[in-house]
VMD Tcl script that builds the backbone (N, CA, C; Angstrom):
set m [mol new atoms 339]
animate dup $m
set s [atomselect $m all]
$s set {name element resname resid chain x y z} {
  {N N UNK 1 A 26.083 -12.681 4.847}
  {CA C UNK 1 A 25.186 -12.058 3.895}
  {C C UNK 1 A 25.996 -11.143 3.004}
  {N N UNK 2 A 25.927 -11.150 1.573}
  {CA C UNK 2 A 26.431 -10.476 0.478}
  {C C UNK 2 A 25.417 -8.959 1.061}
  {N N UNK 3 A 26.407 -8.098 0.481}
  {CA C UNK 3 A 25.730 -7.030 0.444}
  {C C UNK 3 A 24.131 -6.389 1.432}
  {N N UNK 4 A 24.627 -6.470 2.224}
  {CA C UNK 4 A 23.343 -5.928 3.315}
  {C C UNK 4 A 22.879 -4.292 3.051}
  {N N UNK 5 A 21.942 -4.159 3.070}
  {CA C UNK 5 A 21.652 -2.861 2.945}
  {C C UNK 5 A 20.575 -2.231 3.755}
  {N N UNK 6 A 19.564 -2.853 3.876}
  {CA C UNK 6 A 18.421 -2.236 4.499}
  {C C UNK 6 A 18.746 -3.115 5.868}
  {N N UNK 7 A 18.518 -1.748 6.717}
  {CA C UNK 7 A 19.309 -2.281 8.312}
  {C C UNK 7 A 18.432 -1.237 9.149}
  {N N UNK 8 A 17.931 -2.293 9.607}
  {CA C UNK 8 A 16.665 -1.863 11.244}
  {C C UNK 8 A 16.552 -2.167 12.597}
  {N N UNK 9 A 15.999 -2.159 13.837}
  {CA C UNK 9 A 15.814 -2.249 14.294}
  {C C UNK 9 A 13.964 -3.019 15.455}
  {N N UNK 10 A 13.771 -3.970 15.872}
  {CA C UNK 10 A 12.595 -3.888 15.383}
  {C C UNK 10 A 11.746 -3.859 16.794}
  {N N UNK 11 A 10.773 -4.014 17.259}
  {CA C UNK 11 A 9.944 -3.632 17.856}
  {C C UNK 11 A 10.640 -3.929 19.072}
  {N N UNK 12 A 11.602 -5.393 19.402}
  {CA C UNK 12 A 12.381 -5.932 20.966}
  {C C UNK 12 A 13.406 -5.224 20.490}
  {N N UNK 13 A 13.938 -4.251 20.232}
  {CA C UNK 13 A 15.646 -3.827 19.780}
  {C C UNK 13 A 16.415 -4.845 19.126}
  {N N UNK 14 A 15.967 -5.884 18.232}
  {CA C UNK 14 A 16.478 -7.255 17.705}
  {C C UNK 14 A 17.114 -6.450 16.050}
  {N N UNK 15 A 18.146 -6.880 15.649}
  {CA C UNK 15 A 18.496 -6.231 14.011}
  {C C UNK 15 A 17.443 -7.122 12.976}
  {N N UNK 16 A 17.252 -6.177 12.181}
  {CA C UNK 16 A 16.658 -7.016 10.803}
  {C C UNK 16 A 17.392 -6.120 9.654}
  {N N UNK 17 A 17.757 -6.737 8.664}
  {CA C UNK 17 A 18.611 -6.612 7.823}
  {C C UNK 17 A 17.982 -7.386 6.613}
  {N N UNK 18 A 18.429 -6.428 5.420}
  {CA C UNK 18 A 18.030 -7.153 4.072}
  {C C UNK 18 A 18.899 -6.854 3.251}
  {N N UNK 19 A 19.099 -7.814 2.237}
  {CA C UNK 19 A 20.371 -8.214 0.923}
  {C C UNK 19 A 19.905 -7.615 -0.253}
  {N N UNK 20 A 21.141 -6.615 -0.442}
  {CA C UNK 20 A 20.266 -5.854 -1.681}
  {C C UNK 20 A 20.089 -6.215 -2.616}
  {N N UNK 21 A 20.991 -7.216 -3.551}
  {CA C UNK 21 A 21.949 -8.392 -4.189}
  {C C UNK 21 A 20.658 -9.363 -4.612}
  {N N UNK 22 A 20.646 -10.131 -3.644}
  {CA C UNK 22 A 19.575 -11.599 -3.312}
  {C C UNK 22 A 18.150 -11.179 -3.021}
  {N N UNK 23 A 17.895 -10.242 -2.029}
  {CA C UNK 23 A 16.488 -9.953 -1.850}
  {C C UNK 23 A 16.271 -10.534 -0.363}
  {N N UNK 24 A 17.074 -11.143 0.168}
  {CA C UNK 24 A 16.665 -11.720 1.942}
  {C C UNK 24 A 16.425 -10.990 2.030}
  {N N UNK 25 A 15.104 -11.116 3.757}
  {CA C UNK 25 A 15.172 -10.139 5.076}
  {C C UNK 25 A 14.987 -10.979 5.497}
  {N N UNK 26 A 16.297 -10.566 6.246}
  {CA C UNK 26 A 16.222 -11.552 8.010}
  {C C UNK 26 A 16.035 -10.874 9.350}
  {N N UNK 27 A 15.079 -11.276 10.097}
  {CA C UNK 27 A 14.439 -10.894 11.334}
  {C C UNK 27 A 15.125 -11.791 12.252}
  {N N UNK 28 A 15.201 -11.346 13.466}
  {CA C UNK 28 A 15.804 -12.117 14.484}
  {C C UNK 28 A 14.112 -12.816 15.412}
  {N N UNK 29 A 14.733 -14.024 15.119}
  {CA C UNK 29 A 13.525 -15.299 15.696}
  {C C UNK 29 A 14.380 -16.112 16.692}
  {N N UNK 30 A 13.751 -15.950 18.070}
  {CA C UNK 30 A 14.166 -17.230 19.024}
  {C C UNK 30 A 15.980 -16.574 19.017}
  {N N UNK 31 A 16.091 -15.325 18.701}
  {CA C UNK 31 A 17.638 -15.004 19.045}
  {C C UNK 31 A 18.742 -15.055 18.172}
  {N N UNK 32 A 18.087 -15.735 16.524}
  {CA C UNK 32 A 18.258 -16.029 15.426}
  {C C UNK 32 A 17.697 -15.151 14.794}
  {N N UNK 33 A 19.008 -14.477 13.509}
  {CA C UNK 33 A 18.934 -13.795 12.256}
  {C C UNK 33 A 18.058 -14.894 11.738}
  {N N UNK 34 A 16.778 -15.042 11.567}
  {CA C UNK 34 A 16.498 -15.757 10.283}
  {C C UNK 34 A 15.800 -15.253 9.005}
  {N N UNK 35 A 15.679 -15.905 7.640}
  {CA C UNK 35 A 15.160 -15.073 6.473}
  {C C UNK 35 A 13.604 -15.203 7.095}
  {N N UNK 36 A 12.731 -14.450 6.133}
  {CA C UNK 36 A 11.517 -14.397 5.889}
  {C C UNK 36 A 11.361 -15.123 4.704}
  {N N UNK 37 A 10.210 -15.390 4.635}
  {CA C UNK 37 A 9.627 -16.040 2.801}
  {C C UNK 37 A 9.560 -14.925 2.286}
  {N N UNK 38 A 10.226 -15.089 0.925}
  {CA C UNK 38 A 10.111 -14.702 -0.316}
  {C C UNK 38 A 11.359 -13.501 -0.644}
  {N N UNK 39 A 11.601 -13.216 -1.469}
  {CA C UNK 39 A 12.949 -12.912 -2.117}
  {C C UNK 39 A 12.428 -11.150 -2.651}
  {N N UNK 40 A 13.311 -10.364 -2.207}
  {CA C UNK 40 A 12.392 -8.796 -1.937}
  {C C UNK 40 A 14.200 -7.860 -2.690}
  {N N UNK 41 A 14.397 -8.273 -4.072}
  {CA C UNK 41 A 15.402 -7.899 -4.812}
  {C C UNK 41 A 15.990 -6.650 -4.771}
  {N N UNK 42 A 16.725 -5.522 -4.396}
  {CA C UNK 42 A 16.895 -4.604 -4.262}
  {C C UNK 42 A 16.401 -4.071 -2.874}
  {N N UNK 43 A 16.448 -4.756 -1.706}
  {CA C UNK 43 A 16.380 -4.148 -0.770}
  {C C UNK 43 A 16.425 -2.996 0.106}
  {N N UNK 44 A 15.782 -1.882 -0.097}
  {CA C UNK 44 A 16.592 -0.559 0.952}
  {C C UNK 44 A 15.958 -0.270 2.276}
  {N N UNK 45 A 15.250 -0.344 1.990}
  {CA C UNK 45 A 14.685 0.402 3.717}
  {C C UNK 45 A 14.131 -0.657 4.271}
  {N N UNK 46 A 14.285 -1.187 5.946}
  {CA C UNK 46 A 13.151 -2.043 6.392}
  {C C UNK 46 A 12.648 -1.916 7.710}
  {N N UNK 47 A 11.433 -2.034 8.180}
  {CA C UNK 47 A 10.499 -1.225 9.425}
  {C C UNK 47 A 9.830 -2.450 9.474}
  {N N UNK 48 A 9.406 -2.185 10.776}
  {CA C UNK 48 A 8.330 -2.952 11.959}
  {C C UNK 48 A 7.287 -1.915 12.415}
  {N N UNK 49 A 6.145 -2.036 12.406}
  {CA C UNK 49 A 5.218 -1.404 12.486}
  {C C UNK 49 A 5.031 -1.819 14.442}
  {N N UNK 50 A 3.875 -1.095 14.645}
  {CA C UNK 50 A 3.354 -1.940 16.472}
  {C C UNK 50 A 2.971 -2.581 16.233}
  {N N UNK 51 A 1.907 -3.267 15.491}
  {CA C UNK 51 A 1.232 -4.400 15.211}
  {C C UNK 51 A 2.451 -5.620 14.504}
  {N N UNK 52 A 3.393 -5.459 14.926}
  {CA C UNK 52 A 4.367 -6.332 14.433}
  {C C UNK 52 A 4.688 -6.737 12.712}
  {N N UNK 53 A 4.308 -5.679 11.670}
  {CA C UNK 53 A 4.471 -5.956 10.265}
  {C C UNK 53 A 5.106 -5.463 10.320}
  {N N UNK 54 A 6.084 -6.280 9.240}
  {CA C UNK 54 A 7.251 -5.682 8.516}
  {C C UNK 54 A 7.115 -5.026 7.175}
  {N N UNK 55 A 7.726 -4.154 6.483}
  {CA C UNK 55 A 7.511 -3.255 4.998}
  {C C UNK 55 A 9.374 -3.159 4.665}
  {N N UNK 56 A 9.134 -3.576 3.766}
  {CA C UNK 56 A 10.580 -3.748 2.904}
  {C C UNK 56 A 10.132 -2.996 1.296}
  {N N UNK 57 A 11.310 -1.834 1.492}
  {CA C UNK 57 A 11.091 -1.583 -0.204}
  {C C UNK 57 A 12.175 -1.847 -1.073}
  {N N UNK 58 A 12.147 -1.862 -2.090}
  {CA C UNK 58 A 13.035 -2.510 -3.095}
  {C C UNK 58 A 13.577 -1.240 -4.275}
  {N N UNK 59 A 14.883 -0.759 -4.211}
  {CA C UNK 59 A 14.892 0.294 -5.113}
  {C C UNK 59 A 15.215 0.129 -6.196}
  {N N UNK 60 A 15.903 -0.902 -6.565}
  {CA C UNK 60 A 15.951 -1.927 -8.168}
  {C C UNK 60 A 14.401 -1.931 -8.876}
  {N N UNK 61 A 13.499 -2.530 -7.912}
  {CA C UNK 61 A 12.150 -2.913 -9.059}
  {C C UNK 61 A 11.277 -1.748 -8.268}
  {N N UNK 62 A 11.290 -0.869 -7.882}
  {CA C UNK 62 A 10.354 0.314 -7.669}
  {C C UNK 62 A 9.386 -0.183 -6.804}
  {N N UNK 63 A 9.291 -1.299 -5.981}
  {CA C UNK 63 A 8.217 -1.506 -4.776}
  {C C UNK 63 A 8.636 -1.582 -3.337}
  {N N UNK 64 A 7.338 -1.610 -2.784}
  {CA C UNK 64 A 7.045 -1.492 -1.682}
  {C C UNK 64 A 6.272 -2.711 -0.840}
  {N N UNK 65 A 6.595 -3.824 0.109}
  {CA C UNK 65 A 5.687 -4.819 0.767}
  {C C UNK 65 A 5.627 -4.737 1.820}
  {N N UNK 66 A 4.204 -4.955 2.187}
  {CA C UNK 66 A 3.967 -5.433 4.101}
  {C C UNK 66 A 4.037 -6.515 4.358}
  {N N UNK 67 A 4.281 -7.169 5.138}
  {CA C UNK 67 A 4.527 -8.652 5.728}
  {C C UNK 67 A 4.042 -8.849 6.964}
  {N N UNK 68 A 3.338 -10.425 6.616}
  {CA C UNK 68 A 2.431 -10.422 7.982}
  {C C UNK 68 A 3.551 -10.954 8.769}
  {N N UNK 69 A 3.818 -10.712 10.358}
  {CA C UNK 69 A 4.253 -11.461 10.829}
  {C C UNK 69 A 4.318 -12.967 11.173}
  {N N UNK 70 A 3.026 -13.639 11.193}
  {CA C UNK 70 A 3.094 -14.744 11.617}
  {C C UNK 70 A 2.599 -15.372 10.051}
  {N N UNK 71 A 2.453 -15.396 9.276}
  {CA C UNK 71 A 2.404 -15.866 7.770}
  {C C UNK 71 A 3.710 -16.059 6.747}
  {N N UNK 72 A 4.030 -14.319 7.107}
  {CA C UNK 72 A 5.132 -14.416 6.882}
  {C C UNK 72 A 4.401 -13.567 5.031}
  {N N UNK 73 A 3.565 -13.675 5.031}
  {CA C UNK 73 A 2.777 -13.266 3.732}
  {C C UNK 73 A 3.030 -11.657 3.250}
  {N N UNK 74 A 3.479 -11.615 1.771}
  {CA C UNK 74 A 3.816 -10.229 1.962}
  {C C UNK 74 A 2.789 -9.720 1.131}
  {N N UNK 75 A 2.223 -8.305 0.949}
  {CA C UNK 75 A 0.894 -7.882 0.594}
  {C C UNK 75 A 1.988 -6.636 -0.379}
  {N N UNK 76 A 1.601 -6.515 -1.496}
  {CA C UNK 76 A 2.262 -5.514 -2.431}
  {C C UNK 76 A 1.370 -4.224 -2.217}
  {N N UNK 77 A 2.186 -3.182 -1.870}
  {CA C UNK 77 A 1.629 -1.683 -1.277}
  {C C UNK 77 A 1.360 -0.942 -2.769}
  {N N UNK 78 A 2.875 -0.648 -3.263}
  {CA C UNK 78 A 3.218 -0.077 -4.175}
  {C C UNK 78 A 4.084 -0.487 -5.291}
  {N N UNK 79 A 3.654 -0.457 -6.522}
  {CA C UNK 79 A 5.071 -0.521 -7.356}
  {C C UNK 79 A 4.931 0.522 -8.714}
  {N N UNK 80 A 5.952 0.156 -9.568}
  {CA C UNK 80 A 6.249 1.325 -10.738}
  {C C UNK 80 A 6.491 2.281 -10.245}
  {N N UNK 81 A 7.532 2.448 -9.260}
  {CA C UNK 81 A 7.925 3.502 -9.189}
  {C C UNK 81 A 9.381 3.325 -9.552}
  {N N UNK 82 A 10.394 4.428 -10.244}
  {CA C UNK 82 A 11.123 4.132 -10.444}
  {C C UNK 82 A 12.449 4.041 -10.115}
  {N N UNK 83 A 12.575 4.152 -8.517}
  {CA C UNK 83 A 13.650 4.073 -7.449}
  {C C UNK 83 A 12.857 3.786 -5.795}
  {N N UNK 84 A 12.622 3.190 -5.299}
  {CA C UNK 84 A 11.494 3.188 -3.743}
  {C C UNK 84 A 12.838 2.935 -3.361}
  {N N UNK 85 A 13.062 4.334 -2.698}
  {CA C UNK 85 A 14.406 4.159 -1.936}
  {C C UNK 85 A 13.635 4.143 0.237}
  {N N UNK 86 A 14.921 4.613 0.809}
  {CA C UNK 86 A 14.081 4.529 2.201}
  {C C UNK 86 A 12.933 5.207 2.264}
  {N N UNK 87 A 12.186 4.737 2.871}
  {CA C UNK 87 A 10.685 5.293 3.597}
  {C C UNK 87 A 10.558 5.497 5.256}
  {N N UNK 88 A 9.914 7.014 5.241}
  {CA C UNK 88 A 9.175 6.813 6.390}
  {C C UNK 88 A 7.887 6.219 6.907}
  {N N UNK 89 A 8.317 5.764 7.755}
  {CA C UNK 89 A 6.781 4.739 8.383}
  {C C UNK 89 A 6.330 6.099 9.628}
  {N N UNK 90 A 4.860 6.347 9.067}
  {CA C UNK 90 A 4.133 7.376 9.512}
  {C C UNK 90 A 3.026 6.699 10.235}
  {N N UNK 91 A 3.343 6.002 11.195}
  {CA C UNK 91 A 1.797 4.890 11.770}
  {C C UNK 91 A 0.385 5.629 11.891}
  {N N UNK 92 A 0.991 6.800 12.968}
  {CA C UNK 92 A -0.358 7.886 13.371}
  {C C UNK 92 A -0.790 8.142 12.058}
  {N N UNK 93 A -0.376 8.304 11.015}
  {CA C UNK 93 A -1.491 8.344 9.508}
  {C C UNK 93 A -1.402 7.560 8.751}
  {N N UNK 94 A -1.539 6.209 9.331}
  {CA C UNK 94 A -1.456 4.793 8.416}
  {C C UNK 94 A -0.927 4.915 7.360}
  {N N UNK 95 A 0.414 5.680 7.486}
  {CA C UNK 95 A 1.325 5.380 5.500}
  {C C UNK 95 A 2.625 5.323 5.696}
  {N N UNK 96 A 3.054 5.192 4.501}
  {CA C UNK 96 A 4.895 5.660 4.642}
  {C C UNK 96 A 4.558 6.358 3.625}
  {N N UNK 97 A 5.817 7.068 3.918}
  {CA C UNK 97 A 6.360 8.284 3.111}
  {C C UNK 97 A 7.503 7.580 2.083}
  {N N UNK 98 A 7.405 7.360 0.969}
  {CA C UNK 98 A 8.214 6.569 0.003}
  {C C UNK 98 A 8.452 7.417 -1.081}
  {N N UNK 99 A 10.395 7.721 -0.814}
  {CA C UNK 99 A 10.426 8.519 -2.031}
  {C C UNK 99 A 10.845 7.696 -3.006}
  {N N UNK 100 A 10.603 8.569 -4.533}
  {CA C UNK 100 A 11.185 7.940 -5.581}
  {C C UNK 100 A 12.413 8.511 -5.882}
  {N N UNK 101 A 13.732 8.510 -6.066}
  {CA C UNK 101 A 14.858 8.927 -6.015}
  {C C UNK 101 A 15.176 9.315 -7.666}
  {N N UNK 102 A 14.713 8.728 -8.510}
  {CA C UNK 102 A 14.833 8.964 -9.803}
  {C C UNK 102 A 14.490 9.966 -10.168}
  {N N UNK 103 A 12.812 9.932 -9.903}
  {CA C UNK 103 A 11.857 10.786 -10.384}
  {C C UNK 103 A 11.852 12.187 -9.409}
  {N N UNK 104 A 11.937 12.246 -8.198}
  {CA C UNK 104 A 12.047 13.519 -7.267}
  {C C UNK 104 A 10.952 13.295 -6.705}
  {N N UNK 105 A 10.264 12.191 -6.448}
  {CA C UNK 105 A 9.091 12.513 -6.293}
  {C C UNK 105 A 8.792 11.808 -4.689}
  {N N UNK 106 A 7.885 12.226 -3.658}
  {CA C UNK 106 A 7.539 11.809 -2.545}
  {C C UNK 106 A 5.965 10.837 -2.441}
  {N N UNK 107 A 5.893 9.225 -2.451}
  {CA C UNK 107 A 4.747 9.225 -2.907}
  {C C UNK 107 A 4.054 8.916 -0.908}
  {N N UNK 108 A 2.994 9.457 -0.180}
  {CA C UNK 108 A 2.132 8.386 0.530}
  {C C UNK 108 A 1.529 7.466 0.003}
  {N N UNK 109 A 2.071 6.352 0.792}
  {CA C UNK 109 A 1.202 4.810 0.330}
  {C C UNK 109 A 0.914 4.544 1.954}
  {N N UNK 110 A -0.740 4.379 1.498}
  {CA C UNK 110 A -1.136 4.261 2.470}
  {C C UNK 110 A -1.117 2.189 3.271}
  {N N UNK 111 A -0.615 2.043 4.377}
  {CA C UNK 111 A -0.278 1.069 5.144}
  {C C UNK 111 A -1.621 -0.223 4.831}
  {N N UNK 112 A -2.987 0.420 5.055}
  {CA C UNK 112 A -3.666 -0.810 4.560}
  {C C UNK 112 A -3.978 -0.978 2.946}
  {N N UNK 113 A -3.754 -2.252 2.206}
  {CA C UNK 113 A -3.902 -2.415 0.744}
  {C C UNK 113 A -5.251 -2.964 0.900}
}
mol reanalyze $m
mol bondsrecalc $m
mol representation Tube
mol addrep $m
């Protein structure tokens, strides 16, 4: 993988990793790094929720996605912002904490869209 950047850990202690470059995230399946669907450009931060979703934000195009696990479907949280660098995943208050690095700014986005 070119350029890895967003680097996690996920609910079994398995790595998931995303390409800041290309936009992969790859989750470990069956013991296998494999990608997810769909191409998530500017990669920085990436989390596993308990309910097994994944949230990848992108600090190139200013968003934020949840991903179903078994779909694989990603649901757009947030965007226009103009850096979504790492986030905290705040479960007990259904959000992350997503700063904007440009702007100074801290936004909650709340976990269900």
């Amino acid at each position: 993988m070119l350029n890895p950047n967003g680097v996690g850990v996920d609910n079994n202690g398995n790595s998931m990793v995303a390409a800041f470059f290309k936009g992969n995230f790859l989750v470990t399946k069956d013991g296998v790094l494999t990608p997810l669907k769909g191409q998530f450009r500017g990669a920085d931060a990436v989390e596993q929720d308990s309910k097994g979703n994944y949230y990848v934000s992108s600090w190139v195009s200013g968003k934020v996605w949840k991903i179903d696990p078994i779909t694989e479907a990603s649901t757009l949280l947030i965007e226009g912002l103009a850096s979504a660098a790492d986030f905290y995943l705040e479960e007990d208050k259904d959000r992350l904490l997503v700063p904007d690095m440009m702007t100074g700014k801290i936004h909650a986005v709340p976990l269900k869209n």
